[in-house]
MDTraj code that builds the backbone (N, CA, C; nanometers):
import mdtraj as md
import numpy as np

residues = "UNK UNK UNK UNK UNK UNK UNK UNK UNK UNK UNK UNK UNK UNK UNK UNK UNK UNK UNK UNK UNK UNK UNK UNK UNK UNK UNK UNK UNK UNK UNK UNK UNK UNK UNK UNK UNK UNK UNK UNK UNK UNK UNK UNK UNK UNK UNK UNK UNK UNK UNK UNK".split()
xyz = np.array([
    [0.0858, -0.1164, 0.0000],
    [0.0000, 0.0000, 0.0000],
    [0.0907, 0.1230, 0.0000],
    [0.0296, 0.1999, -0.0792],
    [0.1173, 0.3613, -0.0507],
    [0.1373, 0.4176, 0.0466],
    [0.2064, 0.4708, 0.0720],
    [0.1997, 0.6133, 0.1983],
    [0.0928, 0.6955, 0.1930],
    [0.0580, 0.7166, 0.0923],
    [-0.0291, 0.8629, 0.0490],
    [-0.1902, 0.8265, 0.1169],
    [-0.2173, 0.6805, 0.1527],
    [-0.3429, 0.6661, 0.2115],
    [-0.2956, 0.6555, 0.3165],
    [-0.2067, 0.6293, 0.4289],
    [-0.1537, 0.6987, 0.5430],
    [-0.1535, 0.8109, 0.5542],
    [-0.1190, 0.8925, 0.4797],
    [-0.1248, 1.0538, 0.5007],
    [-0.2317, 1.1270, 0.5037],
    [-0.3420, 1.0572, 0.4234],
    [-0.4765, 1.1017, 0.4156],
    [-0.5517, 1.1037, 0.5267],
    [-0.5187, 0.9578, 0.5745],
    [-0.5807, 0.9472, 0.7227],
    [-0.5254, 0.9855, 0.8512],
    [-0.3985, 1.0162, 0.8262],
    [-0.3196, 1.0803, 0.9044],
    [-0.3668, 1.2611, 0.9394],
    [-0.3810, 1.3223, 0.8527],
    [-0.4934, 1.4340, 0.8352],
    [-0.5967, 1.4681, 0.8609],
    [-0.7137, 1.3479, 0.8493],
    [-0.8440, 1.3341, 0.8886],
    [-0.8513, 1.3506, 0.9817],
    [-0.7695, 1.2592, 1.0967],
    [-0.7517, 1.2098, 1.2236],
    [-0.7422, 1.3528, 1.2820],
    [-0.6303, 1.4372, 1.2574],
    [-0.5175, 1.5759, 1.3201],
    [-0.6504, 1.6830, 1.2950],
    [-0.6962, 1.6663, 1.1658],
    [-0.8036, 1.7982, 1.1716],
    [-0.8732, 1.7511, 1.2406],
    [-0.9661, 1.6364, 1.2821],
    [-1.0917, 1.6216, 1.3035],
    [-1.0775, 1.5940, 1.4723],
    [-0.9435, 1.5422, 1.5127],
    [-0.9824, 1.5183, 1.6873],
    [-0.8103, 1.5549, 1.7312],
    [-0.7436, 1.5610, 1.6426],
    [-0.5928, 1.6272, 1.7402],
    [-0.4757, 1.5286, 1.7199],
    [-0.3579, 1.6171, 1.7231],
    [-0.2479, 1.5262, 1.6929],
    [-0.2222, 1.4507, 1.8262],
    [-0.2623, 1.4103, 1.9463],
    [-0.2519, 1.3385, 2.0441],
    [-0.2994, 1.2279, 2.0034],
    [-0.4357, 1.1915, 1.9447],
    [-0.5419, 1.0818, 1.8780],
    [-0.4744, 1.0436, 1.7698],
    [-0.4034, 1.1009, 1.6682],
    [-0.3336, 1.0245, 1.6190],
    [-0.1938, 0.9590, 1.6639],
    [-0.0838, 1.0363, 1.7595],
    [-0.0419, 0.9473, 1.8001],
    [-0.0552, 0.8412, 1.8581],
    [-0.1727, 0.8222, 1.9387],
    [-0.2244, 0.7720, 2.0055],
    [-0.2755, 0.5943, 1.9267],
    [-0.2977, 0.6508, 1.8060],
    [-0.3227, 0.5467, 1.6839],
    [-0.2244, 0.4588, 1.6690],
    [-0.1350, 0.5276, 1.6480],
    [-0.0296, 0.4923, 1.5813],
    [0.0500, 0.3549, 1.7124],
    [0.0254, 0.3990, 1.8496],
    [0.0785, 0.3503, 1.9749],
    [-0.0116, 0.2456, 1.9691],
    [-0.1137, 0.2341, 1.9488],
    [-0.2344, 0.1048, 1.9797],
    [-0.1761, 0.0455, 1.8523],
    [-0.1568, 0.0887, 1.7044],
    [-0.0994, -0.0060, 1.6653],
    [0.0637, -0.0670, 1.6086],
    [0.0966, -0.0544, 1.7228],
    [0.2215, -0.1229, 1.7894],
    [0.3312, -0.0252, 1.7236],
    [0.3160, 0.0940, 1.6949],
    [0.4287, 0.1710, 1.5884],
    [0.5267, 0.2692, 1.6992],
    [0.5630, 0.3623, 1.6679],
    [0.6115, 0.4395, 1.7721],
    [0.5251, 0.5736, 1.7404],
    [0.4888, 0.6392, 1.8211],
    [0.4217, 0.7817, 1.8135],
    [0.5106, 0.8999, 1.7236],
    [0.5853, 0.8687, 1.6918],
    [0.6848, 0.9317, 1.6007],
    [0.7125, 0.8800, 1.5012],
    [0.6267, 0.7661, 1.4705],
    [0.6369, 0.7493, 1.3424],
    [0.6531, 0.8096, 1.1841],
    [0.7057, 0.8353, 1.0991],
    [0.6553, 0.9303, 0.9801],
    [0.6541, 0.8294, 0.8736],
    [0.5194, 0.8599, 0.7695],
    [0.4792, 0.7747, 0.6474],
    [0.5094, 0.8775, 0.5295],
    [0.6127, 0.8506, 0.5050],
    [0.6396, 0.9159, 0.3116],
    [0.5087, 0.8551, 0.2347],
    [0.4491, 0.9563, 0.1674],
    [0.3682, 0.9609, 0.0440],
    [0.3799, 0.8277, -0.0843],
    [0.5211, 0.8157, -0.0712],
    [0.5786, 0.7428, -0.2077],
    [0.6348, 0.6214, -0.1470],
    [0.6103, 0.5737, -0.0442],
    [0.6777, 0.4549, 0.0111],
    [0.6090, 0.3555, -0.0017],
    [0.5891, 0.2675, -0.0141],
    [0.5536, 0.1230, 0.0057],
    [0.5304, 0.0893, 0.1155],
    [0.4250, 0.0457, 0.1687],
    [0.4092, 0.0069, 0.3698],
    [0.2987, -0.1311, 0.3658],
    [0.3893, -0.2169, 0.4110],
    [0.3053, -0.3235, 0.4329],
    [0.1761, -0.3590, 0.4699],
    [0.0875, -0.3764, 0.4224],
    [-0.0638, -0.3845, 0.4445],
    [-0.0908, -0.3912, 0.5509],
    [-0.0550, -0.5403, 0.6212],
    [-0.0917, -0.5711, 0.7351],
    [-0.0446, -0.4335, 0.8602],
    [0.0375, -0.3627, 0.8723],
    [0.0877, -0.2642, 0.9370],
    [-0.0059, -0.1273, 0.9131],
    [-0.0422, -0.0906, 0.7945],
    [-0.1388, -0.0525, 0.7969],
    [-0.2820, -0.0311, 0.8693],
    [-0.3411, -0.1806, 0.8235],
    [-0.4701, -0.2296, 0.8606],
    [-0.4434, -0.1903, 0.9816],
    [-0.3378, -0.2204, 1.0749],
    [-0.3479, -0.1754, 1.2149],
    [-0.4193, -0.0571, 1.2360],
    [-0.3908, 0.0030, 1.1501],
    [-0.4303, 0.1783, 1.1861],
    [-0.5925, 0.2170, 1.1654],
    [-0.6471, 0.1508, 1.0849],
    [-0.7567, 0.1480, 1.0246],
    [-0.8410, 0.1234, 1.1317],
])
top = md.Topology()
chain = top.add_chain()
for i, resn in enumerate(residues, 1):
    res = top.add_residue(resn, chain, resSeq=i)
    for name in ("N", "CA", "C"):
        top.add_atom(name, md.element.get_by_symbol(name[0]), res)
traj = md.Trajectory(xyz[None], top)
């Protein structure tokens, strides 16, 4: 999967309830809260779906 549907939802998340809730995402699914998703990268589905 792309980055660029990470980033989308990465956005949704920040406008709609705060960059705490998305880190917060990112921590429930098992990532580090500092994570960053390039646009043009390749990211394993299953790692993804976590986020979803």
């Amino acid at each position: 999967m792309k980055g660029t549907i990470v980033k989308c939802l990465e956005e949704l998340v920040v406008t709609r309830f705060g960059e705490e809730k998305w880190k917060q995402a990112l921590v429930d699914a098992d990532l580090s809260a500092s994570t960053i998703f390039w646009p043009m990268s390749d990211l394993d589905d299953a790692e993804v779906l976590k986020l979803i």
